[in-house]
Structure formats: structure tokens, C-alpha cells
N, CA, C and O atoms as CSV, one atom per row, in Angstrom:
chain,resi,resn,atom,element,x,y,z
A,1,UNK,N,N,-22.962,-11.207,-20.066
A,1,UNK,CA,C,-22.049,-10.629,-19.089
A,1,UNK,C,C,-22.844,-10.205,-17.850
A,1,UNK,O,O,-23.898,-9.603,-18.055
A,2,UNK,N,N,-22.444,-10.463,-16.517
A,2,UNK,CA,C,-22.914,-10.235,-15.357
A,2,UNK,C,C,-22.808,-8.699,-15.340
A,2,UNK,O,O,-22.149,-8.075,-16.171
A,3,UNK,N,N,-23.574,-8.075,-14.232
A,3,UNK,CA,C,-23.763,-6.954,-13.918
A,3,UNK,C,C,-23.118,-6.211,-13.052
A,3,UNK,O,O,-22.945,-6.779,-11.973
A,4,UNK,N,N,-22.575,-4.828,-13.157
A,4,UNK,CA,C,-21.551,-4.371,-12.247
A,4,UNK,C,C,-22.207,-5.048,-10.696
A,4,UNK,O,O,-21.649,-5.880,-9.980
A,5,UNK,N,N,-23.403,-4.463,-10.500
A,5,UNK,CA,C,-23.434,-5.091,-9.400
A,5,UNK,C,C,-23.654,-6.280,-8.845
A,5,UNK,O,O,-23.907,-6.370,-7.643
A,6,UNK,N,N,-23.561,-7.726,-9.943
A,6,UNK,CA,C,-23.675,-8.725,-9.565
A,6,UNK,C,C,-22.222,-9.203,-9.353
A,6,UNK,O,O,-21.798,-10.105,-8.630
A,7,UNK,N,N,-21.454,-8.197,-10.332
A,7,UNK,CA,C,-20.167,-7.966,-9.883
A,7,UNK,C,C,-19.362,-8.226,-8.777
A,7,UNK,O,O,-18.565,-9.022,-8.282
A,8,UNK,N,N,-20.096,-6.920,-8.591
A,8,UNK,CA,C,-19.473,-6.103,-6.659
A,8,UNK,C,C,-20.340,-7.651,-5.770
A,8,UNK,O,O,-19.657,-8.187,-4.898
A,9,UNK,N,N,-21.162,-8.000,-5.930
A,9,UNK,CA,C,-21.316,-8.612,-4.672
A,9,UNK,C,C,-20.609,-10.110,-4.706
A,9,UNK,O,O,-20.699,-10.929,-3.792
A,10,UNK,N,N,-20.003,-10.270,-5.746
A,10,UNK,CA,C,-19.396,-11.816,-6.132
A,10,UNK,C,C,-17.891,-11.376,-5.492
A,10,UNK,O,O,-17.325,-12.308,-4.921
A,11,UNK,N,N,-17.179,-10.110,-5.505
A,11,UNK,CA,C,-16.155,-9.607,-5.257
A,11,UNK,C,C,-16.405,-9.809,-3.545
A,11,UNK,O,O,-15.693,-10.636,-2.976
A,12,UNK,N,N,-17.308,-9.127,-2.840
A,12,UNK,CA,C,-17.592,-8.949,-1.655
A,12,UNK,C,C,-17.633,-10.031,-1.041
A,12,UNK,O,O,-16.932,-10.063,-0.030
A,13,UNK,N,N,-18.398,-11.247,-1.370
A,13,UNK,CA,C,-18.561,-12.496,-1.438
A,13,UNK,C,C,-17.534,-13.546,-1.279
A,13,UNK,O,O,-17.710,-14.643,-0.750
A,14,UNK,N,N,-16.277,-13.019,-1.873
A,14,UNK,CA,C,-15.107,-13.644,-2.068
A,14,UNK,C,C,-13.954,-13.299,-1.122
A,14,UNK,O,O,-13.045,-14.111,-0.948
A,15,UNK,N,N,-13.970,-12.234,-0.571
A,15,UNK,CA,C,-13.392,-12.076,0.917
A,15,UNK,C,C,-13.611,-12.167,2.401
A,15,UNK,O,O,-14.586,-12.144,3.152
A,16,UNK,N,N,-12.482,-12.265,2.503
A,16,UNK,CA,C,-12.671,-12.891,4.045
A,16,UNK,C,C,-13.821,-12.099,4.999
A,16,UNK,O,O,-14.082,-10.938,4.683
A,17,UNK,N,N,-14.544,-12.723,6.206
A,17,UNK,CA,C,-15.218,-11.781,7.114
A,17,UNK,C,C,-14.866,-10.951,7.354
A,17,UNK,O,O,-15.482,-9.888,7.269
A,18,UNK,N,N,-13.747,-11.088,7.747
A,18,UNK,CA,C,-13.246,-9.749,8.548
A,18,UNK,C,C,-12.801,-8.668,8.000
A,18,UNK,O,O,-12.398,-7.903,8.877
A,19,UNK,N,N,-12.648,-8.116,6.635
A,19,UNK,CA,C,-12.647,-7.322,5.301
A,19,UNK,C,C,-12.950,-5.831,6.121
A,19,UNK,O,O,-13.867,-5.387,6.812
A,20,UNK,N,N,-11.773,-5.391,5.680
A,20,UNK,CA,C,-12.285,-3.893,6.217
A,20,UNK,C,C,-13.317,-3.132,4.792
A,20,UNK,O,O,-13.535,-3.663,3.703
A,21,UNK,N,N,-13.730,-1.963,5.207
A,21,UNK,CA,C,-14.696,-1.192,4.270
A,21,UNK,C,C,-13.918,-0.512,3.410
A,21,UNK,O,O,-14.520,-0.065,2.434
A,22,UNK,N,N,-12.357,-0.220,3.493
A,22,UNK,CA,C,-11.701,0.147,2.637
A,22,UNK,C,C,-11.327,-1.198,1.768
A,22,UNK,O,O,-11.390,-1.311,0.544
A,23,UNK,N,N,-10.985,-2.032,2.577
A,23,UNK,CA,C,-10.519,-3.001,1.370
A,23,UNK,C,C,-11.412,-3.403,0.349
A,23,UNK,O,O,-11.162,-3.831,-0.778
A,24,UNK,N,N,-12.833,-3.136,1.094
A,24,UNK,CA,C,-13.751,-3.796,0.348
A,24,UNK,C,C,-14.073,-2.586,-1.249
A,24,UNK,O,O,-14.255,-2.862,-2.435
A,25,UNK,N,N,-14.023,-1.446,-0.615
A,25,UNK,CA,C,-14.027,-0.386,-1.438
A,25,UNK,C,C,-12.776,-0.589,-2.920
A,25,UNK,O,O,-13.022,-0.650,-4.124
A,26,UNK,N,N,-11.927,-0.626,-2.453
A,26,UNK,CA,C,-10.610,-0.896,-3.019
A,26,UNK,C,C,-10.913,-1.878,-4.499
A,26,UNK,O,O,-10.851,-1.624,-5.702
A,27,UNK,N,N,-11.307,-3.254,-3.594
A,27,UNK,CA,C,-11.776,-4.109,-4.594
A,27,UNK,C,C,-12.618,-3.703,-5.249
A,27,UNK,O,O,-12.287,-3.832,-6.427
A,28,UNK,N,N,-13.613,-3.242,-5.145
A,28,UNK,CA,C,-15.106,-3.038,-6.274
A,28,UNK,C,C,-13.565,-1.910,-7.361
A,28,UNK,O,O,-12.892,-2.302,-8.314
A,29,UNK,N,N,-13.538,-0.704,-6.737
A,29,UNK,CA,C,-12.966,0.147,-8.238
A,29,UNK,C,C,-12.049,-0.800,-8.763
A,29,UNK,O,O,-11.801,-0.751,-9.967
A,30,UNK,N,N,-11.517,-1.641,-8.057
A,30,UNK,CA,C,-10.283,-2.086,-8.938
A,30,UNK,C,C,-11.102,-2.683,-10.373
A,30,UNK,O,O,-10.977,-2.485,-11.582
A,31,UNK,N,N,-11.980,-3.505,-9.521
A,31,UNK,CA,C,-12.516,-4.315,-10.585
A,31,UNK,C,C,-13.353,-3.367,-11.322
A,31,UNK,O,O,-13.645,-3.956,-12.362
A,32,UNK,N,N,-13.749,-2.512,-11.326
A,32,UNK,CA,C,-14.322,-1.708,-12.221
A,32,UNK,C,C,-13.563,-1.007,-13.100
A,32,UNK,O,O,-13.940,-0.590,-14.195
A,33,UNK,N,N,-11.987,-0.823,-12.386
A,33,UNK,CA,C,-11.229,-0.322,-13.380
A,33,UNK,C,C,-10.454,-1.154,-14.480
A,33,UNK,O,O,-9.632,-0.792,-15.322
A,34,UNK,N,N,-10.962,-2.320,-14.205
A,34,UNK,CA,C,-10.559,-3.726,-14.857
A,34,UNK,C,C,-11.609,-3.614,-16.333
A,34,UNK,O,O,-11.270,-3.522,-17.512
A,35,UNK,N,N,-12.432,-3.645,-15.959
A,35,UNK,CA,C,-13.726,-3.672,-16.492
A,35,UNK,C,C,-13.716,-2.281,-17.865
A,35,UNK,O,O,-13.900,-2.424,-19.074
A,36,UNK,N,N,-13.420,-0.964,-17.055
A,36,UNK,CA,C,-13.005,-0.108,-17.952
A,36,UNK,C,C,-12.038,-0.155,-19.068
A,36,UNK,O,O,-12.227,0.443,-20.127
A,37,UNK,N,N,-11.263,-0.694,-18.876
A,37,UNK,CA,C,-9.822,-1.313,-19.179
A,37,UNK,C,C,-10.392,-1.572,-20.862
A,37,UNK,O,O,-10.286,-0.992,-21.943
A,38,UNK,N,N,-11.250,-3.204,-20.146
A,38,UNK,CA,C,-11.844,-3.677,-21.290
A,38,UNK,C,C,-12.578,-3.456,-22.446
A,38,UNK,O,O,-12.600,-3.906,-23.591
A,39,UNK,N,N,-13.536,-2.113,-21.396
A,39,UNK,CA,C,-14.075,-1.595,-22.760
A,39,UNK,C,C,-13.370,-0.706,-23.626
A,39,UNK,O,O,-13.653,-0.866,-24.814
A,40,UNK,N,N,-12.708,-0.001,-23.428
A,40,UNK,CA,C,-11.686,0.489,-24.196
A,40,UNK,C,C,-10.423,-0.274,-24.712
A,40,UNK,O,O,-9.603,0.467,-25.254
A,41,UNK,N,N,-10.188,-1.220,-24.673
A,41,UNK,CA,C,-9.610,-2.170,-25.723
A,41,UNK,C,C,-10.651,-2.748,-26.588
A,41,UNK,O,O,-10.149,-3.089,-27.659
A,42,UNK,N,N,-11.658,-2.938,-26.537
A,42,UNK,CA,C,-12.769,-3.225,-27.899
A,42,UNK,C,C,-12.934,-2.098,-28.574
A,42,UNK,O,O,-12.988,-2.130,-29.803
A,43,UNK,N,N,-13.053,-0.798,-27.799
A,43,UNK,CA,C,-12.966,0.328,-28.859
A,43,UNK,C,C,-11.636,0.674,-29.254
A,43,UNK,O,O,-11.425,1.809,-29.683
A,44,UNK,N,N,-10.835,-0.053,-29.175
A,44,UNK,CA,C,-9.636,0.406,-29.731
A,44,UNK,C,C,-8.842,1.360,-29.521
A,44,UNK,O,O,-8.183,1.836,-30.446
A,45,UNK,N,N,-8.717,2.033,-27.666
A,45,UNK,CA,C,-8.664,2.980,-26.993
A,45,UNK,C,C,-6.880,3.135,-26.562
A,45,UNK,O,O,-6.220,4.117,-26.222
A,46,UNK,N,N,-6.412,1.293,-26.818
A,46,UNK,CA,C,-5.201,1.297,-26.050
A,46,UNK,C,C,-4.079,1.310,-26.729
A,46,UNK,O,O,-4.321,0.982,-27.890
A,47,UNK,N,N,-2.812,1.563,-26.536
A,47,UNK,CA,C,-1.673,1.928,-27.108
A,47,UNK,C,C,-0.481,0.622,-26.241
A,47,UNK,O,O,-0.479,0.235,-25.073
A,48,UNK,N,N,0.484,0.210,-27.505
A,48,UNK,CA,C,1.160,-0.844,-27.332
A,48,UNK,C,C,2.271,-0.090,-25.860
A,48,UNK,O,O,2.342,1.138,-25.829
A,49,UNK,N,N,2.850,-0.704,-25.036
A,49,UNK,CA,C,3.547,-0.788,-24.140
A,49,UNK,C,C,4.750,-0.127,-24.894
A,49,UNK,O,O,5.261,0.850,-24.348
A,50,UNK,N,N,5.281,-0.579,-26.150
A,50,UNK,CA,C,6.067,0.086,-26.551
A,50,UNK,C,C,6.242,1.365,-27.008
A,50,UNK,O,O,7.282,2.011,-26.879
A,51,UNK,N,N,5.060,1.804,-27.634
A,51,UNK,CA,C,4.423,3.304,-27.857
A,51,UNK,C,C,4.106,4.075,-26.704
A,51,UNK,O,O,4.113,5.305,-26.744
A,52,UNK,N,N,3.828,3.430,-25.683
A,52,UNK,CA,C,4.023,4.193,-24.457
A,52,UNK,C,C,5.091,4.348,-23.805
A,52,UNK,O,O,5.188,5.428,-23.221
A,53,UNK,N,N,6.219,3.385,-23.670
A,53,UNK,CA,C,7.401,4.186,-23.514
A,53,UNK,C,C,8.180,5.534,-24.499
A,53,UNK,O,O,8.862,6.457,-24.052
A,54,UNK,N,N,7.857,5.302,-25.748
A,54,UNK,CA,C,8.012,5.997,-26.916
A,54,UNK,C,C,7.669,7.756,-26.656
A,54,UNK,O,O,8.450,8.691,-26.833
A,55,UNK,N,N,6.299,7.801,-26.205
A,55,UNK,CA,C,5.756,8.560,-25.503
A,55,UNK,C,C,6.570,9.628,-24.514
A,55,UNK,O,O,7.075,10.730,-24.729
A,56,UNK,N,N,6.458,8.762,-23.295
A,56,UNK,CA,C,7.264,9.085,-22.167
A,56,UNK,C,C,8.419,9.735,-23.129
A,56,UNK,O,O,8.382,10.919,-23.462
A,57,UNK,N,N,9.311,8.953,-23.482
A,57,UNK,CA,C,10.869,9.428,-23.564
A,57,UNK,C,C,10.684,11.040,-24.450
A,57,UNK,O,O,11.515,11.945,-24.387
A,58,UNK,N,N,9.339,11.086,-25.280
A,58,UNK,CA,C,9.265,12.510,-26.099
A,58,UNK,C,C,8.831,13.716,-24.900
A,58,UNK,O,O,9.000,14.927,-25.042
A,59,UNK,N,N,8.040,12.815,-23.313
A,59,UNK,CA,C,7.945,14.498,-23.386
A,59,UNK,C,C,9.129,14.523,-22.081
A,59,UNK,O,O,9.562,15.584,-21.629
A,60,UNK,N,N,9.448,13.506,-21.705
A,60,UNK,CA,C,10.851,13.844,-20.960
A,60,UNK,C,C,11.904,14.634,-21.786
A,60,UNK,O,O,12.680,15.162,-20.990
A,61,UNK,N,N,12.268,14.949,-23.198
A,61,UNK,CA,C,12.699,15.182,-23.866
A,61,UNK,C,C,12.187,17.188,-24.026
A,61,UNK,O,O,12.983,18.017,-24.467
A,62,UNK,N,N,11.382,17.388,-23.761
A,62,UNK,CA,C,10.853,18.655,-23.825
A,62,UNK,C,C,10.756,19.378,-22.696
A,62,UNK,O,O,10.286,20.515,-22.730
């Protein structure tokens, strides 16, 4: 697996010149929050879509 920051510069790399510093910002967390994502679905961190509405409706309920 490549490196966050071989990451970020393949991300950076991939947009246009004219890329503002927010957009560019934008992209790196996204993809890092992509990345997070992942590792916590190998640890077994995530909960089905349906259990998360399940969720919701208990504490709307309180």
C-alpha cells in the first residue's frame, strides 16, 4: 500500500492547474477520510446502514 503521502501527491497530481489551496486541502482529508473509513472496517468498527437508521429512530424517540 502506497503512502499517505505518496497519496496526497498522486491526489494533487490529478487536478487541474489552476486548483485552489482549499480544494486542494479538501481533497487530501477527503481521501484520508476514505482511508480511515477503511481501516476501521478491517477492525470491524462499522455498523450496517440499517442499524444505523435503527439507531437514529431510538434516540429521536427519547
Amino acid at each position: 500500500m502506497q503512502t499517505l503521502k505518496n497519496l496526497s501527491i498522486n491526489v494533487i497530481k490529478s487536478l487541474p492547474e489552476n486548483t485552489t489551496l482549499e480544494e486542494i486541502m479538501y481533497q487530501i482529508h477527503l481521501m484520508a477520510q476514505v482511508l480511515e473509513g477503511f481501516k476501521d472496517e478491517e477492525k470491524g468498527k462499522l455498523i450496517s446502514t440499517t442499524e444505523l437508521l435503527k439507531r437514529i429512530q431510538q434516540w429521536r424517540q427519547r
